[in-house]
C-alpha positions as CSV (number, residue, x, y, z in Angstrom):
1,X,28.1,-24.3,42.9
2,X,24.9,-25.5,43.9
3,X,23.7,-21.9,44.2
4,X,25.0,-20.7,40.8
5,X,23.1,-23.9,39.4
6,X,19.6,-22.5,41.4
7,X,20.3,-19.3,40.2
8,X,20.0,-20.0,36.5
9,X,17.3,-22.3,37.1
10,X,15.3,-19.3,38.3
11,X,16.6,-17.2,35.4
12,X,15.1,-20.0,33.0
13,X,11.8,-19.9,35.5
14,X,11.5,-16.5,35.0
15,X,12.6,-16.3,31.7
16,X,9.8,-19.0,30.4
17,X,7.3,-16.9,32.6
18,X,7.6,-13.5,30.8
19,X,7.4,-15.3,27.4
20,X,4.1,-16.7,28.4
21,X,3.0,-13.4,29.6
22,X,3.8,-11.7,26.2
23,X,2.8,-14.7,24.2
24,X,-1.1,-13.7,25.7
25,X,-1.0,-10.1,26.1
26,X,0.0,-10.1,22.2
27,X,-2.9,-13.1,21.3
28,X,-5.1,-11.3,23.1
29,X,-4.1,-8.3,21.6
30,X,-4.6,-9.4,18.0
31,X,-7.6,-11.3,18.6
32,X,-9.3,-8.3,20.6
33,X,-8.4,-5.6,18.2
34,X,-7.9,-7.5,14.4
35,X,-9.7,-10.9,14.6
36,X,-12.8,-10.3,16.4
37,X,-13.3,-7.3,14.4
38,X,-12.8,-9.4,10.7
39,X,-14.8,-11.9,12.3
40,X,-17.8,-9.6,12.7
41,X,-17.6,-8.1,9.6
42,X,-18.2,-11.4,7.7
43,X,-20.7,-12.2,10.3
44,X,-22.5,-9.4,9.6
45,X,-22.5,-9.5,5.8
46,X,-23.8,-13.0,6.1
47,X,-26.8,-11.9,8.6
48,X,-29.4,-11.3,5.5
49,X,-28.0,-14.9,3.9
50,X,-25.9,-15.7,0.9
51,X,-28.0,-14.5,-1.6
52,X,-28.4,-11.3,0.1
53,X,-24.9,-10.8,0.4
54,X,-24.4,-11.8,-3.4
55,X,-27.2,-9.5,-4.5
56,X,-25.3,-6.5,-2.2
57,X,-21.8,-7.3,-4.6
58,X,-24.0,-7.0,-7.5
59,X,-25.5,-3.5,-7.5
60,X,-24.1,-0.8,-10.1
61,X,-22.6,1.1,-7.4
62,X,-20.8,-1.8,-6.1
63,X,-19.3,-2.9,-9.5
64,X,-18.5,0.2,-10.6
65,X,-16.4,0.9,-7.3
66,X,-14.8,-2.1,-7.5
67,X,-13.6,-0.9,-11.0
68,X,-12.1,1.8,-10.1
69,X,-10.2,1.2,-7.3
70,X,-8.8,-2.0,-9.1
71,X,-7.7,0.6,-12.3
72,X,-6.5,3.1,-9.0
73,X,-4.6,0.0,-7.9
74,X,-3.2,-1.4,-10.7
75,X,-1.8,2.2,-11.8
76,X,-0.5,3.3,-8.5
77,X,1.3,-0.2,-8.3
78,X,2.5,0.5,-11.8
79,X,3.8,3.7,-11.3
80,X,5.1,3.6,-8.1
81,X,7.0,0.4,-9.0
82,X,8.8,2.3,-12.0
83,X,9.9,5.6,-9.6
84,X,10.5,3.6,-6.1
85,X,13.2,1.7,-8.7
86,X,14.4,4.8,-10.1
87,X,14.7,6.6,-7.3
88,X,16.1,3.8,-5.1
89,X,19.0,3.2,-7.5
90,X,19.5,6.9,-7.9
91,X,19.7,7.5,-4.2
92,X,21.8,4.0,-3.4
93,X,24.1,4.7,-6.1
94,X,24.7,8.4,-7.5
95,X,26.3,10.9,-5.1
96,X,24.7,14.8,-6.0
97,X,23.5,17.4,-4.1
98,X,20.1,17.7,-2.8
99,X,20.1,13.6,-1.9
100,X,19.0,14.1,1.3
101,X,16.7,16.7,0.8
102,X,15.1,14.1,-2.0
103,X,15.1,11.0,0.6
104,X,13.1,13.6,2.8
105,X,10.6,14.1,0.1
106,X,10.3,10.9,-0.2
107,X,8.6,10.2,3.0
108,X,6.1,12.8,3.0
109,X,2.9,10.7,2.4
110,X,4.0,9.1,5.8
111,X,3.4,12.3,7.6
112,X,1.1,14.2,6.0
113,X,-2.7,13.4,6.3
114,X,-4.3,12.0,3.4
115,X,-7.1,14.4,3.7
116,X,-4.8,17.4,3.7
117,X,-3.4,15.3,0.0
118,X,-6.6,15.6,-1.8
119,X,-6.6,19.4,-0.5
120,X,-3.6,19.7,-2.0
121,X,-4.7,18.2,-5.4
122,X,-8.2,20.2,-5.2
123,X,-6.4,23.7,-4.5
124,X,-4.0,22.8,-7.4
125,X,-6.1,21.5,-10.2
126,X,-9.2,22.9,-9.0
127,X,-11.1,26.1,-10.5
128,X,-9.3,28.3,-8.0
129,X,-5.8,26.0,-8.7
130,X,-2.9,27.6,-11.2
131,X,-3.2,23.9,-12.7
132,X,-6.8,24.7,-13.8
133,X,-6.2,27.6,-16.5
134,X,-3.4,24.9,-18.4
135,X,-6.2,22.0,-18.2
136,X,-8.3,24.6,-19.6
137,X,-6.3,25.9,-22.3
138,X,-5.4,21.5,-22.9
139,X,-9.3,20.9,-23.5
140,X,-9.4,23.5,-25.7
141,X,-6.8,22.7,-27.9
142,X,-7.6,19.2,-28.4
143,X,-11.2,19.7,-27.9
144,X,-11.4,17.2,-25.3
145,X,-13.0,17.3,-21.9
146,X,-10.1,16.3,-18.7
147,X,-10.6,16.6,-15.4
148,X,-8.8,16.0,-12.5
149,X,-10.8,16.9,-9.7
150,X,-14.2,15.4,-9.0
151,X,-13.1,12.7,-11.7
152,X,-11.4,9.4,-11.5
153,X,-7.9,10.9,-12.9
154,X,-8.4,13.0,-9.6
155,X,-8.4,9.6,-7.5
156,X,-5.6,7.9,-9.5
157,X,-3.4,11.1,-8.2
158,X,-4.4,10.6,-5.0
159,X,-3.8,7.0,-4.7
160,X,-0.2,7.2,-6.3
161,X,0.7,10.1,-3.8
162,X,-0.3,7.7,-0.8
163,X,1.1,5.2,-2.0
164,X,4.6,6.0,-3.7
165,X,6.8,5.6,-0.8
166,X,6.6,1.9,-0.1
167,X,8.4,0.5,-3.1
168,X,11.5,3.2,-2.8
169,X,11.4,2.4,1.2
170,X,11.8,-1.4,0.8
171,X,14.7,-1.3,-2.0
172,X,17.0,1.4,-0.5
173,X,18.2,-0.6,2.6
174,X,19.0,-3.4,-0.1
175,X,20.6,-1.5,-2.2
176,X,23.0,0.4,0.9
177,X,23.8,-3.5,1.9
178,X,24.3,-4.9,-1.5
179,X,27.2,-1.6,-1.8
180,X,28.6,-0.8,-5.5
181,X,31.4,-3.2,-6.1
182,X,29.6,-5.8,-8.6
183,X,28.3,-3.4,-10.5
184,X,31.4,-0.9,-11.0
185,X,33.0,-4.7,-11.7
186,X,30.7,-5.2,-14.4
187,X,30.8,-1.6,-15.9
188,X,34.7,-1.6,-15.9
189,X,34.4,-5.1,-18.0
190,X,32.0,-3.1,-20.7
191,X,28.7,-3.8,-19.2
192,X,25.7,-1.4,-20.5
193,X,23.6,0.1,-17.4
194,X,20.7,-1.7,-18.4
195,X,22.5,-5.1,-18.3
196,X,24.0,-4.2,-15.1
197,X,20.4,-3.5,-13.6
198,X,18.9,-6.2,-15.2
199,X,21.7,-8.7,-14.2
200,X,23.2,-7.6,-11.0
201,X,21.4,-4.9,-9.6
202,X,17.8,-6.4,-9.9
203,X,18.3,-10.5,-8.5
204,X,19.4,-8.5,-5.4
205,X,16.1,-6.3,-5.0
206,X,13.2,-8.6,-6.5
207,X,11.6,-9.7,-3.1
208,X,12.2,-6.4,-1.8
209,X,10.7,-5.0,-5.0
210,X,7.6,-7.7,-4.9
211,X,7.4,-6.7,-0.9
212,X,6.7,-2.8,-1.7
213,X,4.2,-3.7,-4.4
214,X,2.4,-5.8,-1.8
215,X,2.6,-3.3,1.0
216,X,1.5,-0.4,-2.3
217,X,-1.6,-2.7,-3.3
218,X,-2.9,-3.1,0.3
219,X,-2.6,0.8,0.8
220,X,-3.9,1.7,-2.7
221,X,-7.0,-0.9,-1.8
222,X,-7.5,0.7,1.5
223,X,-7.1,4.5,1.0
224,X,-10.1,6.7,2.0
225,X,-9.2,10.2,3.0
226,X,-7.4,11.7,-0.2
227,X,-9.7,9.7,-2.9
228,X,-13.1,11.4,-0.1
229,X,-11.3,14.4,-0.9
230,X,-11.0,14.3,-4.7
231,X,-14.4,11.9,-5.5
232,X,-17.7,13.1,-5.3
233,X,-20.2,11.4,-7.3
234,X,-21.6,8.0,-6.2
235,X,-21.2,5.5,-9.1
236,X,-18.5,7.5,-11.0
237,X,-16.2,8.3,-8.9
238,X,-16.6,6.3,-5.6
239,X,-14.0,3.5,-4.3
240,X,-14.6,0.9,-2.3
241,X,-14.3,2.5,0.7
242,X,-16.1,5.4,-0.2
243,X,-19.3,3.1,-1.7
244,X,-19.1,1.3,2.1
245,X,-19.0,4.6,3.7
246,X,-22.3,5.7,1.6
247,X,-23.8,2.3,2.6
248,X,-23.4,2.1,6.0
249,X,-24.5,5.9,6.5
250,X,-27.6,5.7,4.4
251,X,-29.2,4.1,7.9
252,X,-31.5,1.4,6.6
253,X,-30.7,-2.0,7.7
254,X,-30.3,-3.6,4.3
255,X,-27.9,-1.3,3.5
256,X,-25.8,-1.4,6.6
257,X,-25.6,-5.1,6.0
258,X,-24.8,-4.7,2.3
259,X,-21.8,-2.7,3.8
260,X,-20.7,-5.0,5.5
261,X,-20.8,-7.4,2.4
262,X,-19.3,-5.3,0.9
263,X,-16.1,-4.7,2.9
264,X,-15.7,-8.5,3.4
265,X,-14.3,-7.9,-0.1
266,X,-11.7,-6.0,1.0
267,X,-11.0,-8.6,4.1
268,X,-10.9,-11.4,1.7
269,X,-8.1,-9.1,-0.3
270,X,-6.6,-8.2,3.3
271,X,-6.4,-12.2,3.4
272,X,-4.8,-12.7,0.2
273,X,-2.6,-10.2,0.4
274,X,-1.2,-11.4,3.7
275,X,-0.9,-14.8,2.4
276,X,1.1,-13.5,-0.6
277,X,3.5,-11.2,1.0
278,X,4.3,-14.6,3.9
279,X,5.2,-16.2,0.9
280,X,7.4,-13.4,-0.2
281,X,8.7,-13.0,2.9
282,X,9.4,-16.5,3.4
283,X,11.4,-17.1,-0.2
284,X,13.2,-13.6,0.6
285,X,14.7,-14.9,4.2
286,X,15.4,-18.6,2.2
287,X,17.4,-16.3,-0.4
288,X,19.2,-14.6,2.6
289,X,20.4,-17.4,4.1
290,X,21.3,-19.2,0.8
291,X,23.7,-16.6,0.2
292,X,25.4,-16.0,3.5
293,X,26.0,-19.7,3.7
């Protein structure tokens, strides 16, 4: 007896000893490879003093790619909240052949390089591209001017196609759990399909839905390769990542430290962001366990 009691007090021992381990392999972790780093980077863009590092936000270059890659942002949210809905409900609850094949499609910006993206876009709607000859024939029609690449419609493409799996990936495991009983219910009682989204189907994915467009917004904020790709022209064209790139590379101090202003921006959105999907997370697991009890 005695022995069986030693026994599990070593299991306990050993147990609280491998929890402190990982407990400071994973702080250590974090701090060495995600803290530290922030930390620097505000460090840095403070080095000149605060009204250097206002002055660096300032610029014409700075404003204007802060503009677009909030409108890049705010579309690629938009758009990829309306098709990760449609094509989560389609997927979750229409049986038709070719679903797996579309699920697969689905994923693609997860495997493919961004850079290889905005290839993609350039070899389609570029001079060489078929795309290019309809664009062409469009402007002449309507005597107007598009362009795709080498414009900012060119970066809006490229940010959507990054960026449209993340809604669809959070609402599909909802959607398999939630099954199709309440809403073949509410059809067989003479409900329309919109009130069956809006009333049934929809209180069941909105913090998965409000999780995506979080996890879509901090992508869309982020995203380098494709936009380098498609955006060539510094004060048009440029996102934030791409005007901190051109910083930083230009070689003169002032401008490495206005870099470095500049992407404390994007930390301080990092920050929010983070802040705003805990809280999502948070209300989603209080709604969880609100309905299983």
């Amino acid at each position: 007896m005695y022995r069986g009691v030693n026994m599990q007090e070593n299991k306990r021992k050993e147990s609280k000893a491998t929890q402190f381990i990982l407990i400071i392999i994973s702080v250590l972790f974090i701090t060495l490879m995600l803290v530290i780093p922030l930390i620097s980077v505000i460090n840095n863009s403070l080095s000149e003093g605060v009204s250097f590092y206002f002055k660096s936000l300032q610029t014409e270059y700075v404003l204007s790619a802060l503009k677009i890659t909030l409108l890049a942002t705010v579309i690629a949210a938009v758009v990829n909240s309306f098709f990760g809905i449609m094509a989560a409900w389609l997927i979750t609850k229409f049986s038709f052949k070719g679903k797996q094949l579309l699920a697969t499609l689905i994923d693609i910006p997860f495997s493919i390089s961004p850079v290889i993206a905005g290839l993609a876009f350039i070899m389609t709607f570029g001079r060489l591209g078929w795309g290019s000859n309809y664009i062409d024939k469009i402007n002449e029609f309507f005597g107007t001017n598009i362009q795709i690449v080498f414009a900012i419609p060119g970066v809006i493409l490229a940010t959507v196609f990054v960026t449209f799996p993340f809604v669809s990936r959070e609402i599909i495991p909802v959607l398999n759990a939630q099954g199709k009983e309440e809403e073949e219910a509410a059809a067989l009682m003479g409900a329309s399909g919109f009130t069956i989204f809006r009333k049934i189907t929809f209180p069941h994915i909105k913090w998965a839905f409000l999780y995506g467009i979080i996890l879509c917004t901090s992508r869309a904020l982020g995203e380098f390769g494709a936009v380098n790709a498609l955006s060539k022209t510094r004060g048009e064209t440029f996102t934030l990542p791409l005007e901190i790139d051109a910083l930083y590379l230009s070689g003169s101090n002032d401008s490495i430290t206005s870099a470095f202003a500049v992407s404390s921006i994007l930390v301080f959105i990092a920050i929010a962001v983070i802040i705003v999907r805990n809280i999502v997370e948070y209300k989603a697991k209080k709604k969880l366990e609100h309905i299983e009890s």
